[in-house]
C-alpha positions in Angstrom: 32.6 82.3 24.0 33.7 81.7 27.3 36.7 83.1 26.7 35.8 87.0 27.4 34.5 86.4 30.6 37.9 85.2 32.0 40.3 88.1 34.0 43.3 89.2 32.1 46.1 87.2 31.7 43.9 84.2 32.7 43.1 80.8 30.6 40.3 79.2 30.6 40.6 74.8 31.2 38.4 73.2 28.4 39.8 69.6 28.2 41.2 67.0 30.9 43.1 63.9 29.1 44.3 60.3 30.5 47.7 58.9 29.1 49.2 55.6 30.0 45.3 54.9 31.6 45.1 51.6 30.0 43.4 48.9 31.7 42.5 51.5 34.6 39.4 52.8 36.1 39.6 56.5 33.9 36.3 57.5 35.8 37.7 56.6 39.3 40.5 58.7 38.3 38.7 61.3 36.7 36.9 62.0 40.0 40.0 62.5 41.6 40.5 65.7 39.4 40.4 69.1 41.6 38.7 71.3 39.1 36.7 70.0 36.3 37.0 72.0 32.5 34.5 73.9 31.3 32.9 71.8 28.5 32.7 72.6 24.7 30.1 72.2 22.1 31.4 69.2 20.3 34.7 70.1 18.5 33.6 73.6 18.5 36.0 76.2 20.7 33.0 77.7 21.9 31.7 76.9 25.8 28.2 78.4 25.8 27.9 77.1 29.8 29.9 79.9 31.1 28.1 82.1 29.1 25.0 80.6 31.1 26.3 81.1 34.4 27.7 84.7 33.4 24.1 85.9 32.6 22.6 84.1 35.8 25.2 85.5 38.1 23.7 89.5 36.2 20.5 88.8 38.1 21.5 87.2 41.0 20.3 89.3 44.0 19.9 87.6 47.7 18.3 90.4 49.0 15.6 90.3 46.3 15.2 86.4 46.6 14.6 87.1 50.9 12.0 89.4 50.0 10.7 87.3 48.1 10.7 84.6 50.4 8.5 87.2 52.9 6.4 88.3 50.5 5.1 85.1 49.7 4.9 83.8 53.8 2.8 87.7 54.2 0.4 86.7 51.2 -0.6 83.0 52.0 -0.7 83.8 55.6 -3.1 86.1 54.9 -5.1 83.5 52.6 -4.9 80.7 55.2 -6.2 82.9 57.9 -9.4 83.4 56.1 -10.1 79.5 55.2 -12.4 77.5 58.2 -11.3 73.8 56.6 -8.4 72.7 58.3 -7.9 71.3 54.5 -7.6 74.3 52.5 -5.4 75.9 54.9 -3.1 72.5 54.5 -3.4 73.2 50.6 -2.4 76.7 51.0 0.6 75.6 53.5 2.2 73.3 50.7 1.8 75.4 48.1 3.7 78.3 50.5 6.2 75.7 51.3 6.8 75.2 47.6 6.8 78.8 46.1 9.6 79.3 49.4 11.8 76.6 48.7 12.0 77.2 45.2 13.6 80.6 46.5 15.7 79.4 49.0 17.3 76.5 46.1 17.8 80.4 44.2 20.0 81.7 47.4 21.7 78.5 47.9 22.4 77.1 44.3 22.2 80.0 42.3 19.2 81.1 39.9 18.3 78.8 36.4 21.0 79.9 34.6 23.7 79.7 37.2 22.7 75.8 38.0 22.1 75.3 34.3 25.6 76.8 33.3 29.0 76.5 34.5 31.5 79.1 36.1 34.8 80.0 34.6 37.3 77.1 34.6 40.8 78.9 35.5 43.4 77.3 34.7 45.6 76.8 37.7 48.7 74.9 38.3 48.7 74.7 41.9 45.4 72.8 41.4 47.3 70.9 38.3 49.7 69.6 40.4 47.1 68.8 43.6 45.3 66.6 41.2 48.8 64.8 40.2 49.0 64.1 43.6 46.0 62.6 44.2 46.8 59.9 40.8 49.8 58.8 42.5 48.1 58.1 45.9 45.4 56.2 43.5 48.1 54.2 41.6 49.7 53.2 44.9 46.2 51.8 46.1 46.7 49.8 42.7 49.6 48.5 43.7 52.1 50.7 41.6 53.7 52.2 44.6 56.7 53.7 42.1 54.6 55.0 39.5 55.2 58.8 38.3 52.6 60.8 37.6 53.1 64.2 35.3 51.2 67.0 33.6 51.8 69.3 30.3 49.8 72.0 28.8 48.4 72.7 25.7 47.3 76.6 25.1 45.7 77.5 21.8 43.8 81.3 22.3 43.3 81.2 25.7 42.1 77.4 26.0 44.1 75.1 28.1 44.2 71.0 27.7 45.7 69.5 30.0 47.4 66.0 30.1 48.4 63.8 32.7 50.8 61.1 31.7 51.0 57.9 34.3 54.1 55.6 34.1 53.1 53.0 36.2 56.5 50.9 36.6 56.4 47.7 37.9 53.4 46.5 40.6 53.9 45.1 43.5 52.8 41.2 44.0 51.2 39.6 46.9 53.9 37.0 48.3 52.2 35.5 51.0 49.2 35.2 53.4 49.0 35.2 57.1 46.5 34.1 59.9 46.2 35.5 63.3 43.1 34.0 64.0 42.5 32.5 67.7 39.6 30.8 67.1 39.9 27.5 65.5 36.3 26.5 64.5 36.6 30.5 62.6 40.0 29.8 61.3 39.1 26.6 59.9 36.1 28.6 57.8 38.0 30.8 56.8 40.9 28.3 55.2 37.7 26.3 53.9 36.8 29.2 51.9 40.2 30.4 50.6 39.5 29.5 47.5 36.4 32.3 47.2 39.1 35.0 48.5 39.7 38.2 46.9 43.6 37.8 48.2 45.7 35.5 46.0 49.5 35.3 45.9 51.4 36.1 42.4 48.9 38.3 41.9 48.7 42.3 41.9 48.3 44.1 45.2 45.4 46.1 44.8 44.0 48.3 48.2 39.8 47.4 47.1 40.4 43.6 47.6 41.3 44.1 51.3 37.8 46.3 51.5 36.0 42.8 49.6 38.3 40.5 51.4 36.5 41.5 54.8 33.3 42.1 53.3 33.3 38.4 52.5 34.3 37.3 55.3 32.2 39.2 57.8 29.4 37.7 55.0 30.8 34.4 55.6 30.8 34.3 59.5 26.6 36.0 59.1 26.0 32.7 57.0 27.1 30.2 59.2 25.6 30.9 62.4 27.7 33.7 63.8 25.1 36.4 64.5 27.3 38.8 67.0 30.1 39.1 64.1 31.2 42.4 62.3 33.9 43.9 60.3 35.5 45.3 62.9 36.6 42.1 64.1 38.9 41.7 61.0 42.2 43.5 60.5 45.3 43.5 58.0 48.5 44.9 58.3 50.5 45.3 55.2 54.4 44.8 54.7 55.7 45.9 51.2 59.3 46.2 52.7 60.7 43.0 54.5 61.1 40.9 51.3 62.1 44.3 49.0 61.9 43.1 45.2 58.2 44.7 45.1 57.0 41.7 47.2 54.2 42.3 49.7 53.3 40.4 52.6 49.2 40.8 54.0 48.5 39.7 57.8 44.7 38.9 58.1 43.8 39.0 62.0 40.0 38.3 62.9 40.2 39.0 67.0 37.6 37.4 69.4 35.0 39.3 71.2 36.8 41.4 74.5 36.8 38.5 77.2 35.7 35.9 75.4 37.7 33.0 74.5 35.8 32.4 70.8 32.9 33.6 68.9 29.6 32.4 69.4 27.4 30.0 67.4 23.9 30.5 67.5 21.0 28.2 66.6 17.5 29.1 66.2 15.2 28.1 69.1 11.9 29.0 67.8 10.6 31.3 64.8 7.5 33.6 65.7 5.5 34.7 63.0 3.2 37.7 64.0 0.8 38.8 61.0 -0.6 41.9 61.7 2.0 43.6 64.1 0.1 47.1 63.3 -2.6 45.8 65.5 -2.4 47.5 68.9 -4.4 48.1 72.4 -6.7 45.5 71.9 -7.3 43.9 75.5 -7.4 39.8 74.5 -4.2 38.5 73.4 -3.0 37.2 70.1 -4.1 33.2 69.1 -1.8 31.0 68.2 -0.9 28.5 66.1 1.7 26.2 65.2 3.1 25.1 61.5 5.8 22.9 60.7 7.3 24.0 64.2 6.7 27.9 63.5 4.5 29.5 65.7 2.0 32.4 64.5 0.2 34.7 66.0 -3.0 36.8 64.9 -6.1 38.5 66.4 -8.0 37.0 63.2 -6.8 34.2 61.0 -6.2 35.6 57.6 -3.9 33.6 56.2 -2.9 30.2 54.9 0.2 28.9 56.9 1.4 26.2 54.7 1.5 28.5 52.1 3.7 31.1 54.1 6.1 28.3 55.3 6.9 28.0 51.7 8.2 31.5 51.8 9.9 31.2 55.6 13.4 30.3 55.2 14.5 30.9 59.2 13.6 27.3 60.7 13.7 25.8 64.5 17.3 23.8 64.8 19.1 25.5 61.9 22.2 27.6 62.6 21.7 31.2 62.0 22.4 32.7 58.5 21.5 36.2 57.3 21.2 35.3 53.9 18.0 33.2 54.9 16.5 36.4 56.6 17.1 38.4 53.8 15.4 36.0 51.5 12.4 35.5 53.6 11.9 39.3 53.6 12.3 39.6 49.6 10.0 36.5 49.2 7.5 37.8 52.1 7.7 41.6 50.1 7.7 39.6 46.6 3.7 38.4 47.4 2.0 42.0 47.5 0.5 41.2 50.9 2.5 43.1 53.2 3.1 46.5 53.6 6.3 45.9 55.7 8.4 42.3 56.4 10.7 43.1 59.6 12.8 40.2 61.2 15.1 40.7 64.2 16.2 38.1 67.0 15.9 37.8 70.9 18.8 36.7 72.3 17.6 37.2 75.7 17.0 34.5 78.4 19.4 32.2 77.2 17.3 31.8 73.7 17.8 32.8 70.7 14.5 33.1 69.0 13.5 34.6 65.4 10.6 37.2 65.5 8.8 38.1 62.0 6.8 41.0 62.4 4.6 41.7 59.3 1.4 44.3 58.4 -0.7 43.7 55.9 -1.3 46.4 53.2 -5.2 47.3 52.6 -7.3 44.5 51.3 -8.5 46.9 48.7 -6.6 49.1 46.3 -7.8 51.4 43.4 -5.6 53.4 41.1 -6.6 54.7 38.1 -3.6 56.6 35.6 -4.3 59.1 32.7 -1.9 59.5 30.1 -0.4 59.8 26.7 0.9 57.3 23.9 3.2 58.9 21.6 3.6 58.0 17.9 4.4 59.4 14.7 4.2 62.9 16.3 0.9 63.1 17.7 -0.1 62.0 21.2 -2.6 59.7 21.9 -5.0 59.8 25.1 -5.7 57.1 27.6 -6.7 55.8 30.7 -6.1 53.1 32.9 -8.4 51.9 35.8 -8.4 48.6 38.6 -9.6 47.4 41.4 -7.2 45.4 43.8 -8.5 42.5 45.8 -5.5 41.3 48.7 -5.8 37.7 50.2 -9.1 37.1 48.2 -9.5 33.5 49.1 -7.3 33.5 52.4 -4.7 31.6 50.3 -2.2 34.9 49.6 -3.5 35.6 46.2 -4.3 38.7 44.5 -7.3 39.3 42.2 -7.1 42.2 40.3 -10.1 43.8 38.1 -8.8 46.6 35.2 -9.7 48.6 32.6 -8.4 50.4 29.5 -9.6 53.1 27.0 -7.6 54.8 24.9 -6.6 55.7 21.4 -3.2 54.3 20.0 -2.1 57.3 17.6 -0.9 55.0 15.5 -1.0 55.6 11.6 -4.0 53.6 10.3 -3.4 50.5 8.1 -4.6 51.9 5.3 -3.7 56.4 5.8 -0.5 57.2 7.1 -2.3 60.7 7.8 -4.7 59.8 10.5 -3.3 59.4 13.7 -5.8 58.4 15.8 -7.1 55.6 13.7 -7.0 53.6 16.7 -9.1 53.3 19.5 -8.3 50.5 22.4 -10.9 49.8 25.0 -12.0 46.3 27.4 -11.2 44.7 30.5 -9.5 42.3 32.2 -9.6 39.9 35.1 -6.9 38.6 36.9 -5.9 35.9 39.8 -2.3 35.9 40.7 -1.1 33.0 43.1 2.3 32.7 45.0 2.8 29.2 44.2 2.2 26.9 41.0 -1.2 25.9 40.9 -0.4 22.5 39.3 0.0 19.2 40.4 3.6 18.9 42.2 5.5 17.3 45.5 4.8 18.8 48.9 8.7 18.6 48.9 9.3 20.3 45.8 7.0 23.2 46.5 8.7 23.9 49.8 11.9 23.8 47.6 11.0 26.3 45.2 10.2 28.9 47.8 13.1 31.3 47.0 12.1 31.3 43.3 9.0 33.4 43.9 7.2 31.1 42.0 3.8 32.5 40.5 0.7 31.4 38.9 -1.8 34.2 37.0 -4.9 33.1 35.5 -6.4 35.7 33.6 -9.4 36.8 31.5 -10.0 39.3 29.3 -12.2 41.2 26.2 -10.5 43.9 23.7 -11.7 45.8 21.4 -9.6 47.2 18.7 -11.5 49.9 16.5 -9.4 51.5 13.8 -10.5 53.0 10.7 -10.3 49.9 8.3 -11.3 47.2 11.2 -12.9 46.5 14.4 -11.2 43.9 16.0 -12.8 42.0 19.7 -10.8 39.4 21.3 -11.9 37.1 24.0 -8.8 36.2 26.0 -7.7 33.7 28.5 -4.5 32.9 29.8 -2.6 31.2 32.2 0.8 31.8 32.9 3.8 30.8 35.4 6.5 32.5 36.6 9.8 32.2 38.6 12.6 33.8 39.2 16.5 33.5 39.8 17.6 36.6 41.0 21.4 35.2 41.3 21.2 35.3 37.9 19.2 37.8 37.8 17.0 36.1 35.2 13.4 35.8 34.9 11.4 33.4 33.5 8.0 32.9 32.3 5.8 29.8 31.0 2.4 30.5 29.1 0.7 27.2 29.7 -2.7 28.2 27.8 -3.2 31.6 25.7 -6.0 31.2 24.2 -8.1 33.7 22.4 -11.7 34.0 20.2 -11.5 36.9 17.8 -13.9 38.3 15.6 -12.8 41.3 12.8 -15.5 43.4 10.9 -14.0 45.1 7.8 -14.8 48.7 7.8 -14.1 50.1 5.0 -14.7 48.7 1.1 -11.3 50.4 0.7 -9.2 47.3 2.9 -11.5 45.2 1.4 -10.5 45.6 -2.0 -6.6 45.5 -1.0 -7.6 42.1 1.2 -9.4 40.7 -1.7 -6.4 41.9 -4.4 -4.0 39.8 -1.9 -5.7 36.6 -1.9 -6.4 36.9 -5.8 -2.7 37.0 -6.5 -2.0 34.5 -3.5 -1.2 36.4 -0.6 -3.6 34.7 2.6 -3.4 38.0 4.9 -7.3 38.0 4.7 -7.0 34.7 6.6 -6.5 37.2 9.4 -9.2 38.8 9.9 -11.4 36.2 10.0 -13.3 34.6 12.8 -10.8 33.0 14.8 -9.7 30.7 17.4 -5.9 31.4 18.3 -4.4 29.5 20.8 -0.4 29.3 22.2 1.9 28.4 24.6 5.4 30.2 24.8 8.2 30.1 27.3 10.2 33.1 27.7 13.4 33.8 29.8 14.6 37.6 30.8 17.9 38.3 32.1 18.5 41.8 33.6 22.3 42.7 34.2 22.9 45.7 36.6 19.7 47.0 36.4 19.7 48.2 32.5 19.5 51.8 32.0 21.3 53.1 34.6 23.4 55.4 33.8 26.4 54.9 36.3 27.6 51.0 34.8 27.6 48.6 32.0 24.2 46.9 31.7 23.0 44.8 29.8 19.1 43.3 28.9 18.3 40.3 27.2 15.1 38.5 26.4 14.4 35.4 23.9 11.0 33.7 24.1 9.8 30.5 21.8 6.2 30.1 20.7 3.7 27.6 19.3 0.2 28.9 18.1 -2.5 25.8 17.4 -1.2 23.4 19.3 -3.6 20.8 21.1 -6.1 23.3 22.3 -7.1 23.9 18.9 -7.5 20.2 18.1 -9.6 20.2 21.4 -11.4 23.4 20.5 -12.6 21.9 17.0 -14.1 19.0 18.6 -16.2 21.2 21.4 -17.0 24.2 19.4 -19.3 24.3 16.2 -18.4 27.1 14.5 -16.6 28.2 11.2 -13.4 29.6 12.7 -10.2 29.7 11.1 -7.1 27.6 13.1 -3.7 29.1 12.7 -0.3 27.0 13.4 3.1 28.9 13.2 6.2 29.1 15.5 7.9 32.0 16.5 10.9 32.9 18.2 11.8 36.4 18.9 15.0 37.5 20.4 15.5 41.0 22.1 19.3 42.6 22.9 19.7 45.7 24.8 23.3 47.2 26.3 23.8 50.7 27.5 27.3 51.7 28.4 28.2 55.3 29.7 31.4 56.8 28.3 31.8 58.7 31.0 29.3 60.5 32.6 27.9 62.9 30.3 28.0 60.5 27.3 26.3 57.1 27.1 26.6 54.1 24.3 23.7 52.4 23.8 22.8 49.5 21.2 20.7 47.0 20.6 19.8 44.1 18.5 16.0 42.3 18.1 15.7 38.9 15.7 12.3 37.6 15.4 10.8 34.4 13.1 7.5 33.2 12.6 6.7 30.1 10.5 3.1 29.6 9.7 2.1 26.2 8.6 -1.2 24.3 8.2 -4.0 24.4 5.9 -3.9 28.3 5.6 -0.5 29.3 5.7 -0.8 32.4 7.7 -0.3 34.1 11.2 -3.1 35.7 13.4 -2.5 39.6 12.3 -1.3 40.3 15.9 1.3 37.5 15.3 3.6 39.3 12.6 6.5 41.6 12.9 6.3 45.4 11.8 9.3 47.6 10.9 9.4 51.6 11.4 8.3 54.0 13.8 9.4 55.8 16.6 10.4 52.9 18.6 11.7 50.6 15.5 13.7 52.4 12.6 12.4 55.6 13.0 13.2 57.0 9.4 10.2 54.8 8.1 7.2 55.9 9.2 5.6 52.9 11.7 5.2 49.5 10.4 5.7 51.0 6.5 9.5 49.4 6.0 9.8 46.5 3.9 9.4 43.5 3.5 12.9 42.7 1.9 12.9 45.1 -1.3 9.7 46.3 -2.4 8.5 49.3 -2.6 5.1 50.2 -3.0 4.9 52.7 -5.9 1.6 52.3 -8.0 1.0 53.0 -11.6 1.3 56.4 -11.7 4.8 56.4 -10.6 3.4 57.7 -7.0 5.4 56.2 -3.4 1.9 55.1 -2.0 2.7 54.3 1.2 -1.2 53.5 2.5 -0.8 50.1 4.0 1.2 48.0 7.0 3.3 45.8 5.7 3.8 42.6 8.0 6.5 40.3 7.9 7.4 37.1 9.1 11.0 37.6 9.6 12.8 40.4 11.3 15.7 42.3 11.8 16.6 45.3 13.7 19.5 47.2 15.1 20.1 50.5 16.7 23.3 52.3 18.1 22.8 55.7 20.1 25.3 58.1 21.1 23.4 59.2 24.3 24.9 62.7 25.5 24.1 65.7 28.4 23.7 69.4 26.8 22.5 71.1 29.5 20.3 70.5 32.9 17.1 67.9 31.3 18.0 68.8 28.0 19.6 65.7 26.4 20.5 64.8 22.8 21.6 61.6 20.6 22.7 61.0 17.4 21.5 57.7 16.5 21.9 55.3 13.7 18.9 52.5 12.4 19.3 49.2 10.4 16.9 47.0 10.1 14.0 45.0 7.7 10.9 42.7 7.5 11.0 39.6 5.4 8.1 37.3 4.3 9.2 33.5 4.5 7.8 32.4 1.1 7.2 34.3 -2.2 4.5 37.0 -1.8 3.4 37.7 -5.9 2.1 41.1 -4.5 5.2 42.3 -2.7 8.0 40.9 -5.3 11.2 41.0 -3.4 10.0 40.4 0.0 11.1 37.0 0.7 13.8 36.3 2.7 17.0 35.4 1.1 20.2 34.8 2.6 22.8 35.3 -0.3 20.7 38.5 -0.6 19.3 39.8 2.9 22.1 42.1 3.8 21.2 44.1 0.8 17.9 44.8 1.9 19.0 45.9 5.1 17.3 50.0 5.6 19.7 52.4 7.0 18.2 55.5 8.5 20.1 58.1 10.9 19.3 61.4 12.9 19.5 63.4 15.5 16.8 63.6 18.7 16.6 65.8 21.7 15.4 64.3 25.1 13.5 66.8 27.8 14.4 64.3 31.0 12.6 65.0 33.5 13.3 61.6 36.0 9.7 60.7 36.4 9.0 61.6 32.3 11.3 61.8 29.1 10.0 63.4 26.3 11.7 62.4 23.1 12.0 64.4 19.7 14.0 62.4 17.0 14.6 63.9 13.3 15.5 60.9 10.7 16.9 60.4 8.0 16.9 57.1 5.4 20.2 57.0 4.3 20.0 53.6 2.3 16.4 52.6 1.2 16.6 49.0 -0.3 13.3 48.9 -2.4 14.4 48.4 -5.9 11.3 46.7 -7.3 7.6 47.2 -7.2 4.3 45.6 -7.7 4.6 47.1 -11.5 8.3 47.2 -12.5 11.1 44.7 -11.2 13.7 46.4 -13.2 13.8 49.1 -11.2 17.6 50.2 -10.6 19.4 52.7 -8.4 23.0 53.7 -7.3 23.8 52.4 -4.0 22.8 55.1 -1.7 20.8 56.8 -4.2 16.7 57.2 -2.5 13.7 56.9 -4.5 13.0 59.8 -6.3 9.0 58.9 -6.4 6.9 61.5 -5.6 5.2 61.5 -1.8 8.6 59.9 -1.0 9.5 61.3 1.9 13.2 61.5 3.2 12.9 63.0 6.7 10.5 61.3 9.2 9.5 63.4 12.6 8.9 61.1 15.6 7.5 62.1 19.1 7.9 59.7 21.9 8.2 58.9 25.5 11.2 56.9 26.6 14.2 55.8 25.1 13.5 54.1 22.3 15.5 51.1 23.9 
């Protein structure tokens, strides 16, 4: 324990608590703190930090860490001076720099244990009472300029918790506005816009809406052609004692430049845009030419004009605004053509004219990644490989060539044992656009500019071997996409997917189970046989405060609508004779993700996913890639992956034996997970988690009894599985280790016996029933 580390007669501060917080910022507060507590081990009295830091502040040595610094400099100086290649000796010179740094981090931060630990927390009034200061001068920013702020103590064996009580009292209200603001055409603005301000009578006085007030202002005067103005033209004075009563009267001043008798308006003269402003000492002088009255300039012509006027926002004759030359460098950056977008003005000479200065990045890029997919414990290998094409037909798109191998380590369809039943390989070309190639206005393209509208064609072959099948799909597709990023939504519109795919049965083993299916009416088989699948879906993303982060709320949502065999299939029966199987369905599939930190050691994190698919037409079925799967280390992770469900049927055979072989696809799903994200120590995280969740079939499957879908019965069948998982983050690469457990398994009937009965949280007692389900991953699971 901590405790015996402390001084005698000392205590040692475990726990900080808010009262009377309500409806407050408790982390703003909590930063205001002077000394933080050392922290506990859930509701355990026990702080193992200090213990940490204690054994790290043993071996702590300076002098040994300097000598080690020179013994290291003495050895690779001696290994540089032998290398001739001014490259090994640059090798050798980062790896010195490393092996150095990593000692001087140990003289300036402490050793392992002392940055992975915590010193002794002392209790201390003085500090107590410096921190109670520092809540009253917060609460007066709030506007609660009479609120009292105390302490009180709790010790129990040498442990102090400490709370602070705030009595707020009455706020003070904001009574009235004034202007001091010489310049009429600025005043008039700004009384044009009052209804957008931060400052409203009746309402609380609060110190951070004077900070937004001019923030928005100074972002008004930028947008409306005043490109000289700053914040610190723009002043308030503050009177919370002339009217008394808890009344406050704000003063808003914006000054004019020194000897000037107003601000200036500026209007754009002309707009230079130089493409390849990396391009220097060459002895001829740039060409020129002019587009919709902007003027380029170029040693070669690389570039289509009229479809970069579609991403220029800064035109001749317009008044100034700086959100236009922000949104000409995101939509410039946006096309992956330049390496770097920079627009400044000239105001010199009596002109005021717009120079975009841009450099292109290389016409040709490779990358190539190895790496690891991680499921149901065991990792599996792959690699990534493409070939980057810039500017390929001098119309700003990008062609990109890629390939994949790699296995899946994914449990095979038909042996839960074999992780790495799956082996991914093929290729894939693709043309990405910065406009949409489809018939539209002139008008409404240059409209759309600020969208970052998109068009990517793309074709591909895939080859999916596992141990039961061997899958190839031939793949085209051709997609466009958009953006709103006020709304920070994304959207996306698959005109055409359309893919051939052949399956070869492997094994006489899925055979047999395909063939049982269709013998007692299930038309899964239908899947795997030559096909011609074709879609179009629409699917809209919003993204609220970057989700994830662990600072604020944040929330991601996605929902996308499908329909599979729709005209291209009539068109592809006509053109194509072959004996391929058609599927028609619909499908909707609806993701939720929130994540929001308790404070910031401890994180919430939830999320909700709802998907349907309806099949329909002459073989009632949906393309195998098409259905939803339930368990697994992303999914409910107490099932092992895509073995939940459907509904309540449990596959137990006739010998009484949980035979858990086969995937069991759905039509209908339901999932939801809640996380209780939390810091141990350093990159080692932890979460308690919770799972609920099912698969559903949409009709009555004679082969899995109890999987369809019911809705006076669904909630029933809902799977309940919780655990524990520890997280090794290391920023660029989270490792995740998650123990679960099923807690409510709602298989009550099986292919044999219907009757069979349980008490409500009892599990299956078949044998090869397992309760506790390992999964590795990478990532959060959501």
């Amino acid at each position: 324990m901590g405790r015996r580390f402390l001084p005698a007669g000392e205590s040692l501060l475990v726990e900080q608590k808010l009262d009377g917080a309500d409806k407050l910022n408790k982390e703003d507060i909590q930063s205001l703190y002077v000394y933080k507590p050392n922290r506990k081990i859930l509701f355990i009295p026990w702080s193992p930090y200090v213990g940490i830091y204690q054994r790290g502040v043993k071996r702590y040595d300076s002098a040994k860490y300097e000598q080690k610094i020179e013994d290291i400099q003495i050895k690779f100086k001696e290994k540089i001076a032998q290398k001739e290649k001014e490259k090994q000796k640059k090798r050798l010179r980062t790896k010195m720099n490393k092996k150095v740094n990593k000692q001087i981090r140990n003289i300036k931060e402490g050793n392992f244990g002392m940055r992975m630990g915590e010193p002794l927390a002392i209790f201390d009034s003085a500090k107590e009472r410096a921190t109670v200061e520092k809540i009253k001068d917060y609460m007066k920013t709030k506007g609660y300029f009479n609120s009292e702020v105390t302490y009180s103590t709790e010790n129990t064996f040498k442990m102090v918790s400490t709370v602070y009580t705030i009595e707020r009292n009455q706020p003070y209200i904001i009574d009235s506005l004034f202007y001091n603001i010489p310049d009429t055409a600025v005043y008039n603005r700004v009384i044009e816009s009052s209804e957008e301000s931060f400052l409203k009578t009746t309402e609380n006085y609060e110190q951070a809406n004077l900070v937004q007030e001019r923030d928005r202002l100074n972002t008004l005067m930028l947008n409306n052609g005043y490109y000289n103005f700053s914040r610190q033209f723009i002043s308030f004075v503050v009177d919370s004692s002339s009217l008394g009563n808890r009344k406050v009267i704000i003063g808003l001043t914006i000054r004019n430049p020194n000897n000037q008798p107003k601000h200036k308006v500026y209007t754009i003269d002309s707009v230079i845009f130089t493409t390849d402003a990396d391009i220097t000492g060459l002895v001829h002088n740039r060409e020129n030419e002019s587009f919709e009255g902007i003027t380029y300039q170029f040693y070669s012509k690389q570039y289509s004009e009229k479809i970069l006027d579609r991403r220029i926002f800064i035109k001749p004759g317009e008044l100034y605004r700086r959100s236009n030359t922000l949104e000409t460098q995101k939509q410039l950056s946006n096309m992956d053509i330049f390496k770097f977008i920079n627009v400044n003005y000239d105001t010199t000479g009596g002109q005021f004219i717009s120079n975009v200065f841009t450099s292109p990045l290389k016409k040709f890029q490779t990358s190539s990644e190895l790496g690891l997919n991680v499921s149901k414990g065991l990792p599996g290998p792959f690699f990534n490989a493409s070939i980057k094409n810039r500017n390929t037909f001098r119309g700003l798109e990008v062609m990109e060539l890629s390939g994949r191998v790699g296995f899946e380590g994914i449990s095979g369809a038909t042996d839960t044992g074999n992780p790495y039943s799956s082996l991914d390989y093929g290729a894939n070309l693709a043309f990405t656009f910065p406009q949409f190639m489809i018939p539209l206005q002139p008008e409404f393209r240059a409209k759309i500019g600020h969208l970052n509208p998109k068009t990517r064609l793309s074709f591909g072959l895939n080859y999916t071997n596992r141990t039961e099948y061997l899958r190839t799909n031939i793949n085209t597709s051709l997609i466009l996409s958009w953006q709103n990023s006020k709304k920070r939504r994304n959207y996306a519109l698959n005109i055409a997917d359309i893919n051939f795919i052949d399956s070869h049965i492997k094994t006489q083993e899925y055979q047999d189970f395909l063939d049982e299916l269709e013998a007692q009416g299930n038309n899964l088989k239908n899947s795997f046989l030559p096909s011609f699948v074709s879609s179009t879906w629409f699917s809209v993303t919003y993204n609220i405060n970057d989700y994830g982060n662990r600072k604020e709320k944040s929330s991601f949502f996605r929902y996308q609508l499908e329909a599979g065999g729709n005209f291209y299939s009539a068109i592809a029966q006509k053109m194509i004779e072959r004996d391929l199987e058609y599927f028609q369905y619909a499908k909707v599939d609806l993701d939720f993700r929130h994540s929001a930190p308790i404070n910031s050691q401890v994180t919430l994190a939830y999320r909700a996913h709802l998907g349907v698919a309806i099949p329909y037409g002459e073989n009632e079925t949906l393309p195998y890639e098409e259905f939803f799967f339930a368990g697994g280390s992303n999914s409910i992770r107490a099932w092992e992956p895509r073995r939940l469900g459907p509904g309540s049927y449990l596959p137990v055979d006739s010998l009484g034996v949980y035979t858990n072989d086969f995937e069991q696809p759905g039509e209908i799903l339901l999932e939801t997970s809640v996380e209780l994200r939390h810091k141990i120590f350093g990159f080692l995280h932890g979460a308690l988690f919770i799972d609920m969740g099912n698969t559903w079939t949409m009709r009555v499957d004679p082969v899995r009894p109890g999987s369809q879908f019911q809705f006076d019965n669904f909630l029933k069948e809902i799977a309940i599985g919780a655990g524990y998982g520890l997280r090794l983050d290391f920023s660029f690469l989270l490792l995740r280790l998650d123990a679960a457990w099923k807690v409510y398994d709602p298989g009550n009937q099986t292919r044999y016996d219907n009757n069979v009965k349980r008490g409500s949280f009892d599990l299956p007692d078949y044998s090869n029933y397992n309760r506790l389900v390992w999964n590795l991953g990478i990532g959060y699971p959501f």
